[in-house]
Every structure is written in C-alpha cells, then in structure tokens.
C-alpha positions as MATLAB code, in Angstrom:
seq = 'XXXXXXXXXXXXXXXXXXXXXXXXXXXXXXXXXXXXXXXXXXXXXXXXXXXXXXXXXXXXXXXXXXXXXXXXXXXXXXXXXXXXXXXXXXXXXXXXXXXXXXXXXXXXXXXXXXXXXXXXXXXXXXXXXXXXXXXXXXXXXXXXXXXXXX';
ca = [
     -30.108  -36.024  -29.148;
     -30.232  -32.641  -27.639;
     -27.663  -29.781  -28.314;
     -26.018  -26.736  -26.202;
     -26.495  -23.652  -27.834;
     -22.972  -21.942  -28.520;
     -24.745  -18.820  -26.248;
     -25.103  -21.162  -23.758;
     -21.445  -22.873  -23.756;
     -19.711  -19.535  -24.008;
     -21.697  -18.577  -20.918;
     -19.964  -21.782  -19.384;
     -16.699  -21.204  -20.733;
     -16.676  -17.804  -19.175;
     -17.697  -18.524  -15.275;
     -14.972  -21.670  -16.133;
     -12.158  -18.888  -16.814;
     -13.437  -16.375  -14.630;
     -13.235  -18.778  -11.416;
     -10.159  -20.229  -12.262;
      -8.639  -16.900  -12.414;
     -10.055  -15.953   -9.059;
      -8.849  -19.067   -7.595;
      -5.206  -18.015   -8.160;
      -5.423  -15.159   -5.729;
      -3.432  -14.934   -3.047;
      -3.676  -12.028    0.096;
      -1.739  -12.595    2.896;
      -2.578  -10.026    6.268;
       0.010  -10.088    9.143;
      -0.036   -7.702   11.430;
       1.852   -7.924   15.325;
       4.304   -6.126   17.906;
       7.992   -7.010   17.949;
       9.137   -6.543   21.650;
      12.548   -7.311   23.136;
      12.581  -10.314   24.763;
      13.621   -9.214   27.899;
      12.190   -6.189   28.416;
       9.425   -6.788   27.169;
       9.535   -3.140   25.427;
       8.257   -2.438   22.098;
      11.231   -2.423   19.540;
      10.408    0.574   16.616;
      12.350    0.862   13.606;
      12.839   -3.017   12.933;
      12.476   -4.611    9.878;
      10.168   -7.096    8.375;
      10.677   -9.092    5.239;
       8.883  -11.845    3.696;
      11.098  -14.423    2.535;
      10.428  -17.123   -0.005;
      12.500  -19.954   -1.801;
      12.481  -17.623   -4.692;
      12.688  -14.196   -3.627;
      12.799  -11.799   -0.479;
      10.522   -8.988   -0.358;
      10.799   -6.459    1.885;
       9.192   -2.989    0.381;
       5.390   -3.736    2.037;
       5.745    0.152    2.880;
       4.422    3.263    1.255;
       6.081    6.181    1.701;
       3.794    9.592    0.330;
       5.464   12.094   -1.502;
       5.844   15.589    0.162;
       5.679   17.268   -3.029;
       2.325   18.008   -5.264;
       2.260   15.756   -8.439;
       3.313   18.408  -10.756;
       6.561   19.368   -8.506;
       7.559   15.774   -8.564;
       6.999   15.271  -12.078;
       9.258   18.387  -12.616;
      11.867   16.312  -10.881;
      11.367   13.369  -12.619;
      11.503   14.915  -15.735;
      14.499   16.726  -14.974;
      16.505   14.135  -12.923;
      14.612   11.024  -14.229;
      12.729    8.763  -11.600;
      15.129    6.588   -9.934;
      13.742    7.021   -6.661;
      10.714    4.799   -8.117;
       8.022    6.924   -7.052;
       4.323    5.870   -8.147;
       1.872    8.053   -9.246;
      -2.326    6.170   -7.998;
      -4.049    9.385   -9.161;
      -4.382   11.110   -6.092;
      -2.797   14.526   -5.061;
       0.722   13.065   -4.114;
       3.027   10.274   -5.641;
       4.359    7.281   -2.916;
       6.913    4.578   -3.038;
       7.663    1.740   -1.779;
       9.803    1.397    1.000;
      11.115   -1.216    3.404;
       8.568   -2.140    6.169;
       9.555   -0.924    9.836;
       7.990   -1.251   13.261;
       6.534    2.227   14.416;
       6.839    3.257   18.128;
       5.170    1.021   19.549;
       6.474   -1.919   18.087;
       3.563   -2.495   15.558;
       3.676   -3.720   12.096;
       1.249   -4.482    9.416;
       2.239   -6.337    6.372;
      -0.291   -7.309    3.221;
       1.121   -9.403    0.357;
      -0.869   -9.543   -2.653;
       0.562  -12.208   -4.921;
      -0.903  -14.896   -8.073;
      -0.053  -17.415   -5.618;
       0.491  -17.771   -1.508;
       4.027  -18.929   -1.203;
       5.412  -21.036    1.473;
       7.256  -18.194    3.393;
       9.257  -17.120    6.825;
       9.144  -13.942    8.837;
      12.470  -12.485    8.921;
      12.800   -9.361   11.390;
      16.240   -7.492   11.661;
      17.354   -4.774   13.820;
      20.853   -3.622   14.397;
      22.354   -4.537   18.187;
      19.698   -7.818   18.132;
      19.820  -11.141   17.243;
      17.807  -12.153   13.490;
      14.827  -14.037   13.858;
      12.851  -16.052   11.456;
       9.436  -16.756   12.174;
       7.769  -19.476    9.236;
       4.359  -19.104    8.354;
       2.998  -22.353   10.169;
       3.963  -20.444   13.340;
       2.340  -17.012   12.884;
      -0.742  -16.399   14.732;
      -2.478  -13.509   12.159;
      -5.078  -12.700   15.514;
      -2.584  -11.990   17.581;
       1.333  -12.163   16.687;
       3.883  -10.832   18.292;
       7.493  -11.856   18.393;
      10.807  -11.003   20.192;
      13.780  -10.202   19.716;
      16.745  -11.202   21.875;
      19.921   -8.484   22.391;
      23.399   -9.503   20.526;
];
C-alpha cells in the first residue's frame, strides 16, 4: 500500500482552494451608445444602473478629486468624509458616482462581483421614457439602445 506524503496533499489542497476561489469571480464589461430613438442623436447625461433581484447599483463612476491628498484629508478631518471619497495611493482621492452617458452618448460599465448575477439594464433620463434592457439581450460587441421621448 502506497502513501501521499502530507507535502504532497497540502500541495493538492492548495491548487483545490486556490481554483475554487478563482472560479467565483465574476467581471462583467458593457460598454454602448444610448441614442434617441427617433433622432437617432446621441443622448449624454443618461443614466445607467445595473439592477439585480437583490440590489441596484448604479455608482460604476469615478469621479477624481480636484484637491491634492493632503487638502482633502484636511477636509475630511475637519468636516469628516461623508462625501465618501477614496484614497488608491495616487496623487488625488475619487469617488464613486452614478454612471452617465458622455456627449456622445457613450457609456462603459465594469462590474466586479463574487458572483455574475442575473441582471437588467436600466437607463433613465428626464423628458424620456425608462428602459430596461436584461442581460440575455445585450450585445457586449456592439450595444446600443434607445430611448423613446415622454
């Protein structure tokens, strides 16, 4: 009868835990244009939020910090930090903000989660109808979706 060394099964028990944790990864990349339906011009300034059974999530933006790190942690120390802003180690702090179209109608959203929820689309912009777009629709190569006037 032949034996595994315990070097040998802790080696095992390691690429066991260290794939299963991998495996629980979840990044999900959208990026698209939200035009209006009609015109067919780029809507800026709309807002994208990934919604879920259990939750809605809609701060995929970063905002940077005008301020050097030492002015905003003046603030923060004086005021407290209620805005939420993060320090990463570089020269300025950011937040998290909600995610808007720019100018041209463009978006990019990346959700990095322990899972990849089933999830919808939902855009919003004032003076045009809501639209939910589910996941099973989204084209991540080449999305875009429009919006039709109240």
């Amino acid at each position: 009868m032949q034996f595994i060394n315990t070097d040998t099964m802790r080696h095992y028990y390691t690429i066991i835990v260290f794939f299963s944790l991998v495996s629980c990864d979840c990044r999900i990349n959208i990026e698209g244009y939200i035009i209006d339906k009609v015109t067919r011009h780029p809507i800026s300034e709309a807002t994208i939020e990934m919604v879920t059974k259990n939750f809605t999530k809609s701060d995929f933006g970063i905002l940077y910090d005008t301020l050097s790190i030492d002015e905003r942690n003046e603030m923060i120390n004086k005021n407290g930090n209620k805005e939420n802003w993060i320090s990463y180690g570089g020269e300025r702090m950011y937040k998290r903000v909600p995610l808007k179209t720019d100018s041209s109608g463009y978006f990019e959203l990346t959700y990095i989660g322990g899972f990849c929820p089933e999830y919808k689309l939902r855009i919003k912009k004032i003076g045009y109808k809501e639209v939910l777009v589910s996941r099973d629709t989204i084209n991540p190569d080449a999305l875009e979706i429009q919006l039709e006037k109240q």
